[in-house]
N, C-alpha and C positions, 0 to 999 in steps of 0.2 A: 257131347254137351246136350244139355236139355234146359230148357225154360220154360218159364210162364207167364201170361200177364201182370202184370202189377196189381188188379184189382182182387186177385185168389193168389198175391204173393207171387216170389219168383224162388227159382231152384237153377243151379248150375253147378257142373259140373266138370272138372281138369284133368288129365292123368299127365303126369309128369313123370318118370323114374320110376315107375311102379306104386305111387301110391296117389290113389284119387281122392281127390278133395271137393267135396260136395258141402255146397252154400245155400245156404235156404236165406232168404228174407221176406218182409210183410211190412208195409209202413207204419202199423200199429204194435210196436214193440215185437217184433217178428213173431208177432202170434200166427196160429194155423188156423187156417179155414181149412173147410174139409177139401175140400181138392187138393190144396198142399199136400197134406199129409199122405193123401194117393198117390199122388207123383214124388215125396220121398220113399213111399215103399215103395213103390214099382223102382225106382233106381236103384236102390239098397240088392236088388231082388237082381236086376242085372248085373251088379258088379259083385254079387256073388261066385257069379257063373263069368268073371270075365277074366282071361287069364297073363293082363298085361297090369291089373293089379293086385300088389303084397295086401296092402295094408289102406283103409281110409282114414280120411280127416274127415272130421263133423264138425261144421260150424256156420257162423248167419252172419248176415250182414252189419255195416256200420258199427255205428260206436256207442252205441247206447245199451239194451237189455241183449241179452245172449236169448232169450226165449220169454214171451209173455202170458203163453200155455195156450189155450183155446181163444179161438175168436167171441169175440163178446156179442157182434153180428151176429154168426151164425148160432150161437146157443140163444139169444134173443127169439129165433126165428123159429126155433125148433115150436112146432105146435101137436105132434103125434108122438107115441113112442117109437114108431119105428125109426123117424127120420133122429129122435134121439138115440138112439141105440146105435144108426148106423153111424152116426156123428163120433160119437165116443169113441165107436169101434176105427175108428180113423186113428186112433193112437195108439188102440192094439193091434192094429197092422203094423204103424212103424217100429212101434218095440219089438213085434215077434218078428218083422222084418230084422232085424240089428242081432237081436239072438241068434235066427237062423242064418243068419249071414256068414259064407266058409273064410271071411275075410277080418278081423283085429282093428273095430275102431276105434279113430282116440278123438278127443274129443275138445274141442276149444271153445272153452268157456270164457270169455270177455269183459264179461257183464251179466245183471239178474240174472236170473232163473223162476218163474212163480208154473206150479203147478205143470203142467203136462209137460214142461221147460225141464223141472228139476227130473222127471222122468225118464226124457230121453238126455240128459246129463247122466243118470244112473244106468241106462243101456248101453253106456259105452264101455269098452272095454279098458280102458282108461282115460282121465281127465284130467287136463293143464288146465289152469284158470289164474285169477287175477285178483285182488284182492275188494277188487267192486263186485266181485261174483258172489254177492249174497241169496241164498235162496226163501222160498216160501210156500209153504201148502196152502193157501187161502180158498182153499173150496169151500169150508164149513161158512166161511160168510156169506155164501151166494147161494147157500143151502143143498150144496150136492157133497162131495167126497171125492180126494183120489183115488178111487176105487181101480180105475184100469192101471196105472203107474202102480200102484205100491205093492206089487209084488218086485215090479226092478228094484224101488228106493227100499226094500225090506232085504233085499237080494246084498246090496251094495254096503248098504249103512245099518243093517239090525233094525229089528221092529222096535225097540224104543225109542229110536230116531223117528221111526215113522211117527211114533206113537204122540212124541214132542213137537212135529213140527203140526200134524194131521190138527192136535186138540187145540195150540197155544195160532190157531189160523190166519191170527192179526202178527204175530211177530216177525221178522227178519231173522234170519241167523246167517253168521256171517260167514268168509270163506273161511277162517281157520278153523271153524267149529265143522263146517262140510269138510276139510281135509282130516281134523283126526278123527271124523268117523269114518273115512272112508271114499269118500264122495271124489273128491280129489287127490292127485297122487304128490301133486306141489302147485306152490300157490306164487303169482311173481308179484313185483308192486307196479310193473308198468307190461302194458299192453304188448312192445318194443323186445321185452324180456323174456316174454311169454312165448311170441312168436320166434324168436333166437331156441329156444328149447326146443319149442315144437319142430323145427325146422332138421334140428340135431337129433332129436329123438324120433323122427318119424323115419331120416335117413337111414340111420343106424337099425332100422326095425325091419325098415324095408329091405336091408340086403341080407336078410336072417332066411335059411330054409323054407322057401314058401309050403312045405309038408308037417312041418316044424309049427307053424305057426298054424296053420289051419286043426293041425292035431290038436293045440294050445286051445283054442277056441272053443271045440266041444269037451275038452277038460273044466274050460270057467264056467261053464252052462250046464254040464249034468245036473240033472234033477228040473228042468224046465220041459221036460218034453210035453206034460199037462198045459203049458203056459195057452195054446193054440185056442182051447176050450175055455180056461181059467178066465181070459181078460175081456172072454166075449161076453160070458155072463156077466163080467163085470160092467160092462159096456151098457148091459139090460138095465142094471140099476141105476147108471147115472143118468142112461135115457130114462127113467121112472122120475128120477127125481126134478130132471131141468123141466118138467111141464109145471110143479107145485107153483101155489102160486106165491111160499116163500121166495122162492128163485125165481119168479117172474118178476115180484118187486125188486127184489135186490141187485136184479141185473141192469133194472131201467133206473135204479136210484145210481150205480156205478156209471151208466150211459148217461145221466145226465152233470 
């Protein structure tokens, strides 16, 4: 088990039967501050190497958004490239964390997803969700880009998904449109429904060849091995861009 304060979010984790389940939340729509996102990778990173679990569950707290993507705190805060760059690179940690991971996660979507949210929704190895599980790329109004995620959302769903959600930034789109690109594998109408699946489908996965399944794993990820490099420069540019002082207004007109 591992936690954290409430004020940088909290993380925990269960092992039950072979399959760990790791809950992140945040009081501000479980967005990530950058410490979060360290101590999901650093977990991710141990329970790759832990050999009392098959399989993870990914999912956050309450009943409200499933992921609200970056802290709006701490991107307000950013005043140098580096500390944006290392900020960002906080989420390519957890994707290449979930990639590299020897373990098959699934992933429990709830509720929203906006931005770094819909990202690591696309890092899982597969996804249950709910029919309030609508996602959104809204970087372009706060003047940056999902530049570190969208090689998962491009991996998952095709680049003209990306390309739909990245341009059209003010829109919603809903979970059936995330399920038949891709996104999700089924979609339930109540919360109750979701977890009854998940429950039956994680069982069932768990007690599959754990050789089996770890082999499965670097079969969905071939052709990532670049990714370690790929999302750090990507990480360069959106620390480039959260200093503009388009995205300095945009952030404090969202903050206020």
């Amino acid at each position: 088990m591992s936690t954290t304060g409430r004020p940088n979010g909290s993380l925990y984790t269960k092992i039950e039967n072979k399959i760990a389940t790791v809950e992140f939340g945040h009081p501000a729509g479980n967005s990530f501050p950058g410490e979060l996102l360290q101590r999901l990778t650093q977990e991710l990173n141990l329970l790759s190497n832990n050999h009392d679990v098959n399989i993870i569950i990914l999912k956050s707290e309450g009943e409200g958004a499933f992921c609200a993507g970056a802290s709006f705190d701490e991107l307000l805060a950013v005043d140098d490239y580096e500390k944006g760059a290392v900020f960002f690179g906080g989420f390519a940690g957890v994707i290449n964390a979930m990639r590299n991971c020897s373990k098959l996660i699934i992933g429990r979507i709830h509720g929203k997803a906006v931005g770094g949210g819909v990202g690591i929704a696309a890092a899982c190895d597969y996804a249950l969700a709910t029919v309030g599980s609508a996602i959104k790329l809204s970087e372009f109004t706060i003047g940056i880009g999902p530049f570190v995620i969208a090689p998962a959302v491009e991996r998952k769903m095709g680049k003209a998904a990306l390309a739909e959600m990245t341009l059209a930034a003010h829109e919603w789109k809903n979970a059936y449109w995330a399920q038949e690109r891709g996104l999700y594998a089924k979609v339930f109408e109540t919360v109750a429904e979701l977890d009854k699946e998940m429950d039956v489908f994680t069982s069932k996965l768990a007690s599959y060849n754990p050789e089996a399944l770890n082999a499965m794993k670097k079969v969905l990820w071939e052709g990532t091995a670049h990714w370690d490099k790929l999302l750090t420069e990507r990480a360069g540019i959106s620390g480039r861009l959260v200093l503009s002082d388009f995205t300095k207004k945009a952030l404090s007109q969202f903050k206020k």
